[in-house]
C-alpha positions, 0 to 999 in steps of 0.5 A, spaced: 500 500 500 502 506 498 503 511 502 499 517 500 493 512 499 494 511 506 495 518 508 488 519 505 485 513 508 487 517 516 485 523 514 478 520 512 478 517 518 480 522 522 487 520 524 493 523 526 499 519 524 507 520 524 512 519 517 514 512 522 507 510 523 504 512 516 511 507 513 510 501 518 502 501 517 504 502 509 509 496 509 504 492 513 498 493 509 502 492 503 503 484 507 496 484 508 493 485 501 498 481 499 496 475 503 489 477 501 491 476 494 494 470 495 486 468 498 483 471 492 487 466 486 485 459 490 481 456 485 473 454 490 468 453 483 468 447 487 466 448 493 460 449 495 458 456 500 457 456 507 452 460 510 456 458 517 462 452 518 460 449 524 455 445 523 453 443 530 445 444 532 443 447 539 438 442 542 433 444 545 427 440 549 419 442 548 417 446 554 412 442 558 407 444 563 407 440 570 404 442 578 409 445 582 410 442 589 405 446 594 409 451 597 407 448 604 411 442 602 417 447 599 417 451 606 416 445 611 424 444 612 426 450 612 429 452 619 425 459 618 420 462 614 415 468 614 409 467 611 411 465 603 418 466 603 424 463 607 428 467 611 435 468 611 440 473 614 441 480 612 448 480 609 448 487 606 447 493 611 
């Protein structure tokens, strides 16, 4: 990548770049293009498109609908209890 084409890209975005940032970030977007270009000649008529390369499904249950257990039978172990609730020491002042 040339340096003034990189030097119009910063001033574009808005940035400020020094002559060393504006040569090393030239040299090393030069290197990237390169490897993209490399990419772009690999022959992939045969291969057919992904939309996603992981194949892998999330699954998931059936929602189903059963009875809770009565809330006098969830609270009758509880060492304390008020009303609906279990009771439990304040920790936050």
């Amino acid at each position: 990548m040339d340096k003034d084409t990189l030097e119009r890209m910063a001033d574009v975005a808005h940035l400020h770049l020094e002559a060393q940032e504006i040569e090393q970030l030239s040299k090393e977007l030069g290197t990237l293009l390169e490897k993209f270009d490399k990419l772009s000649q690999v022959a992939t008529d045969e291969i057919a498109p992904t939309a996603h390369p992981i194949t892998d499904k999330n699954v998931l249950r059936e929602d189903e609908v059963w009875a809770s257990l009565a809330i006098e039978d969830v609270l009758k172990n509880a060492p304390d209890k008020e009303e609906r609730f279990f009771r439990v020491p304040r920790i936050i002042e």
